[in-house]
VEXTORZA-164027 format. One line per field, with one value per residue (C-alpha): residue number from 0; residue in one letter; x, y, z. Coordinates in pm, 1 decimal. Example, Ala and Ser with C-alpha at 12.3 -4.5 7.8 and 13.67 -1.06 7.14 Angstrom:
BEGIN
seq	(0;1)
type	(A;S)
xx	(1230.0;1367.0)
yy	(-450.0;-106.0)
zz	(780.0;714.0)
***
This chain:
BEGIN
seq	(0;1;2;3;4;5;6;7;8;9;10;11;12;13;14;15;16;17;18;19;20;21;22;23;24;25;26;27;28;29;30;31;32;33;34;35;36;37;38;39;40;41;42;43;44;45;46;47;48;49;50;51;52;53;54;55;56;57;58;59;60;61;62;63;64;65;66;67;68;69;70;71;72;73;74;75;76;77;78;79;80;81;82;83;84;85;86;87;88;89;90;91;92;93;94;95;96;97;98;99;100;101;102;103;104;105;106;107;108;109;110;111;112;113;114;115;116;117;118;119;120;121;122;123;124;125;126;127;128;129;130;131;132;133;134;135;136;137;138;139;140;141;142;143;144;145;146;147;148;149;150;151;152;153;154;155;156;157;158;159;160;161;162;163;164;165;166;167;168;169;170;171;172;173;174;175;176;177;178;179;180;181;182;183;184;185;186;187;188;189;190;191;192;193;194;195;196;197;198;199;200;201;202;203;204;205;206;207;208;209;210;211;212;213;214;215;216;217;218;219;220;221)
type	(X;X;X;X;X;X;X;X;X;X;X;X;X;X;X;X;X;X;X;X;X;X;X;X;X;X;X;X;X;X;X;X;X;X;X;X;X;X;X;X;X;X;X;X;X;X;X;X;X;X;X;X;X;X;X;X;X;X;X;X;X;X;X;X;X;X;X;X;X;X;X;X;X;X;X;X;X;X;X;X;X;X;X;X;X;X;X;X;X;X;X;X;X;X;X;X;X;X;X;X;X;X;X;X;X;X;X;X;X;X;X;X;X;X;X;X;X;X;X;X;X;X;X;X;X;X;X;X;X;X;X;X;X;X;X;X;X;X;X;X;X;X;X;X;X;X;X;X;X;X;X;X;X;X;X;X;X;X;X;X;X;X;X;X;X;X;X;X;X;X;X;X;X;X;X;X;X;X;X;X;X;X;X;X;X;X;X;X;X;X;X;X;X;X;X;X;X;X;X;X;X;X;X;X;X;X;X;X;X;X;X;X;X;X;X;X;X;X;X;X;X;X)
xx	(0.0;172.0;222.4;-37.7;-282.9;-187.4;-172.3;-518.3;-644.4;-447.8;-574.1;-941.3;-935.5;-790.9;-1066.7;-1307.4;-1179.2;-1190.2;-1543.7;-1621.2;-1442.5;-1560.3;-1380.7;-1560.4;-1277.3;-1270.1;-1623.9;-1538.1;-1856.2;-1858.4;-2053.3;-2142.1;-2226.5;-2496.8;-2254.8;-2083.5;-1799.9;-1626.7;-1220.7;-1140.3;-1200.1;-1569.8;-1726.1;-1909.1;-1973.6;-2323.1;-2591.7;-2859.2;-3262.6;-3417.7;-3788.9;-4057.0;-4134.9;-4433.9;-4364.9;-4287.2;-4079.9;-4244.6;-3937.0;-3561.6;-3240.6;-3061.8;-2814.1;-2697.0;-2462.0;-2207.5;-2309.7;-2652.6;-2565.0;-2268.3;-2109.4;-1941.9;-2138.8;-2412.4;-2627.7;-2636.1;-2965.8;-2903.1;-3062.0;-3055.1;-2753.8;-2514.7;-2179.5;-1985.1;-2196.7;-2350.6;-2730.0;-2984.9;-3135.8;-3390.5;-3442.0;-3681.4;-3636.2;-3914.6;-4016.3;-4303.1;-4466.2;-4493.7;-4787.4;-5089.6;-4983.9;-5001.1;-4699.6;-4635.0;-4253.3;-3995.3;-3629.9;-3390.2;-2952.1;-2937.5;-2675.0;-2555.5;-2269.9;-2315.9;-2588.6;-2921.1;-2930.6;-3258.8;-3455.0;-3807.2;-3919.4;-4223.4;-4421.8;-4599.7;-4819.9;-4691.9;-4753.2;-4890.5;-4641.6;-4357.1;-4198.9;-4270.1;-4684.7;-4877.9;-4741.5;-4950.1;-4729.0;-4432.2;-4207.3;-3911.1;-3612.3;-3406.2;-3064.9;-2966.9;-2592.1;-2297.5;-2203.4;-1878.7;-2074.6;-2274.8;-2553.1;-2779.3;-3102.4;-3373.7;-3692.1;-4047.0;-4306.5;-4720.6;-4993.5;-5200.6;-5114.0;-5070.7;-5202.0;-5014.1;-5118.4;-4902.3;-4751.2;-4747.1;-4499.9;-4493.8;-4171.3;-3972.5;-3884.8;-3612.4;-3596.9;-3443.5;-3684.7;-3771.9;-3627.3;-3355.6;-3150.3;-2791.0;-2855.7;-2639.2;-2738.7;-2652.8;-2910.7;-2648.2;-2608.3;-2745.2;-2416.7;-2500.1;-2513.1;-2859.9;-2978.6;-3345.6;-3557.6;-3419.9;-3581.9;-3431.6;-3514.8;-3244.0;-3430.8;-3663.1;-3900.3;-3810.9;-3606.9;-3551.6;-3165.1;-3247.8;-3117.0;-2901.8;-2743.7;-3060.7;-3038.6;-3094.4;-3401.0;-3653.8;-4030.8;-4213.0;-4574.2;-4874.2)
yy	(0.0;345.2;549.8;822.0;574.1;401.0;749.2;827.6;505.8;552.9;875.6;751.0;477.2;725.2;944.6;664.1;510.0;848.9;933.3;626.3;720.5;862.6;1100.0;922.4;712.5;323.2;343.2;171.2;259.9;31.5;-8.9;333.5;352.1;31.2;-111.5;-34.0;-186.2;-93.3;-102.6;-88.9;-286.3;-333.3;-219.3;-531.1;-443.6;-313.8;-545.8;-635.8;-579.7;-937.7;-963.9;-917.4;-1202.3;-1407.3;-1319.1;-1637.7;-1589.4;-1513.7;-1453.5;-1406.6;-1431.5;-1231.3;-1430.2;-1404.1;-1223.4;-1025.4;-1190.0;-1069.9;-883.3;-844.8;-489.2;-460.4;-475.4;-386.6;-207.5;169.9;336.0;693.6;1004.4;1195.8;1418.8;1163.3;1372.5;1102.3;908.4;790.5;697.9;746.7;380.2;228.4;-124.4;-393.5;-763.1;-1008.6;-1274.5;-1545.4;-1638.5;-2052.2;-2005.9;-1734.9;-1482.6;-1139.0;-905.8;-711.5;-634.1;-599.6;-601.2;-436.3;-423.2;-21.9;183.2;552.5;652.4;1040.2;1314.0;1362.5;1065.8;896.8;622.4;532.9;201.5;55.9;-304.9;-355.5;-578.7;-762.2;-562.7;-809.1;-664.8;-752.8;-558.3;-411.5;-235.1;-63.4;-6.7;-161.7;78.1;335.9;482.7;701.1;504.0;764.9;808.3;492.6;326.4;429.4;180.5;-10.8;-150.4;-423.4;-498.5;-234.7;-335.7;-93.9;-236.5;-152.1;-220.7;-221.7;-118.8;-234.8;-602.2;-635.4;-990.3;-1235.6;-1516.2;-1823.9;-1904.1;-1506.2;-1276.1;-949.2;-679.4;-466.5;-152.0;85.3;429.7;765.6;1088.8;1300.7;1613.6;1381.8;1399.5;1371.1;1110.2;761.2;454.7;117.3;-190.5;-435.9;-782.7;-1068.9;-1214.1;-1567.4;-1425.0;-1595.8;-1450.6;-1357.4;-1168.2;-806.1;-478.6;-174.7;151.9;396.1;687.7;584.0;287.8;-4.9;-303.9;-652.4;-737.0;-1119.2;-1316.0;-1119.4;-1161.2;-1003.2;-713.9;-833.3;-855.0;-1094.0;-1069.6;-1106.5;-1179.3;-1360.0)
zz	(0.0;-87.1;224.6;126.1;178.8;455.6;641.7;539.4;625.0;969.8;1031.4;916.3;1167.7;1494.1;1400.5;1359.2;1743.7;1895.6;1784.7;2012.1;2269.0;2600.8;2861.6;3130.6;3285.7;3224.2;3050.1;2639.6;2386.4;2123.1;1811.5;1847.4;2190.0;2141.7;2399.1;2711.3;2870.0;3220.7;3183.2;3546.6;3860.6;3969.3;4288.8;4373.4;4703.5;4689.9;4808.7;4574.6;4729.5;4751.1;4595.1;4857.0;5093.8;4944.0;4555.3;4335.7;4037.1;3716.0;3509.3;3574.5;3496.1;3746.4;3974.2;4401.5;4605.4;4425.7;4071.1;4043.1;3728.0;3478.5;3650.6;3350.5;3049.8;2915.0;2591.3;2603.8;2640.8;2494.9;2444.3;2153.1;2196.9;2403.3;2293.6;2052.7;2009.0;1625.5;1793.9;2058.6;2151.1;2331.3;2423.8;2480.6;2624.4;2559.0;2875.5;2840.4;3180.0;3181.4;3419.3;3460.5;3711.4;3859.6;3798.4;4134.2;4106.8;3889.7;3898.4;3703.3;3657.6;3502.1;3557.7;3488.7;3273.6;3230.7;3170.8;3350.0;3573.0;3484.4;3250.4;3201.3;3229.7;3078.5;3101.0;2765.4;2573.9;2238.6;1912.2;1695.0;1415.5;1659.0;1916.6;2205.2;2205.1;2445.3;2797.8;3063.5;3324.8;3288.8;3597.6;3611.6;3740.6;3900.1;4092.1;3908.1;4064.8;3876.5;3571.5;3727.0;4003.4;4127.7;4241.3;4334.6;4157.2;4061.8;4188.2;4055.1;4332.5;4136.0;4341.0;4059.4;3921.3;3605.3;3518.0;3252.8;3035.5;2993.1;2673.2;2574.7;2489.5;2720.2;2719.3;2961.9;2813.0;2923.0;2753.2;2799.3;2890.0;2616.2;2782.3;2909.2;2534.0;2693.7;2919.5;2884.7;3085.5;3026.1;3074.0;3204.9;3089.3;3295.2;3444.8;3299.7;2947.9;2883.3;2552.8;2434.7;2191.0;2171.7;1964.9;1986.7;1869.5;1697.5;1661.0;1360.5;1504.8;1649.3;1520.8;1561.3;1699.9;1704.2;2022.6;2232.7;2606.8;2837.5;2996.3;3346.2;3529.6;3692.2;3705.7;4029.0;4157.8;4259.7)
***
């Protein structure tokens, strides 16, 4: 290759690596911020919430003690104007309850990278065209744990059940507030690496990834 073009193509790839690149120490995006990954050493020393006494186990795939989610990776849910990075994205897991239940708690492993430090979260119905469809319920997660640690779970408590058929598909959403635009969270992986049904949404619908490691969570209820 003549040297004029391998210095191009050199200088094409720095730029290319540093437009990924984040000044927020250890944090990695990859794939254009779609993915995070922490660098450093983990803080696993914050204890994960247990689901309430009573409440069987609907769905999950989160794990015990200081493994109850991957500390350090996950999929990036950005807002519009993350600095650096090429997309927004939201995302969507898919669970199937193997039984008829009521949903009175959920669990989830998000964490906080930079910006306005705060997600929604939604439960939703299947859209029949595929994807995530109507939200049954939607909360602000707020103050989430910083992305590096592990395990400090958000937990979603439902005055109102939300009641769930066996044998259908129902999602967990996790988006980033509309006024919210700088905002980057990650969703983090479940630390067994379990995969499932993920859509995610880049800003112009959503769209079907395939099967992906879960973010982690677990269902809980009656």
């Amino acid at each position: 290759m003549p040297i004029r073009s391998l210095v191009v193509s050199l200088v094409i790839l720095l730029t290319a690596v540093a437009a990924s690149a984040q000044s927020k120490p250890n944090v990695i995006a990859i794939n254009g911020g779609r993915n995070a990954v922490y660098v450093g050493k983990p803080d696993l020393s914050h204890p994960a919430a247990r689901p309430s006494a009573g409440l069987v186990t609907i769905y999950s795939n989160l794990g015990t003690g200081s493994n109850v989610y991957n500390g350090i990776a996950g999929t990036g849910v950005l807002g519009q104007n993350v600095p650096g990075m090429l997309y927004p994205e939201w995302l969507a897991y898919s669970f199937v309850p193997t039984a008829d239940h009521m949903i009175t708690q959920v669990q989830l492993g998000v964490t906080w990278v930079q910006g306005p430090n705060g997600v929604i979260f939604s439960i939703t119905a299947d859209n029949p065209s595929g994807g995530p469809g109507q939200p049954f319920k939607s909360v602000r997660l707020a103050n989430l744990p910083v992305f590096g640690t592990c395990c400090t779970l958000q937990t979603v408590n439902l005055t109102t059940p939300i009641p769930v058929t066996a044998g259908t598909k129902y999602w967990l959403v996790v988006r980033t507030p509309d006024k919210n635009q700088t905002t980057w969270a990650v969703w983090n992986d479940n630390f067994n690496e379990l995969n499932g049904q993920l859509w995610n949404n880049l800003g112009f619908g959503w769209l079907d990834e395939g099967m992906q490691a879960q973010g982690a969570f677990g269902v809980f209820g009656l």
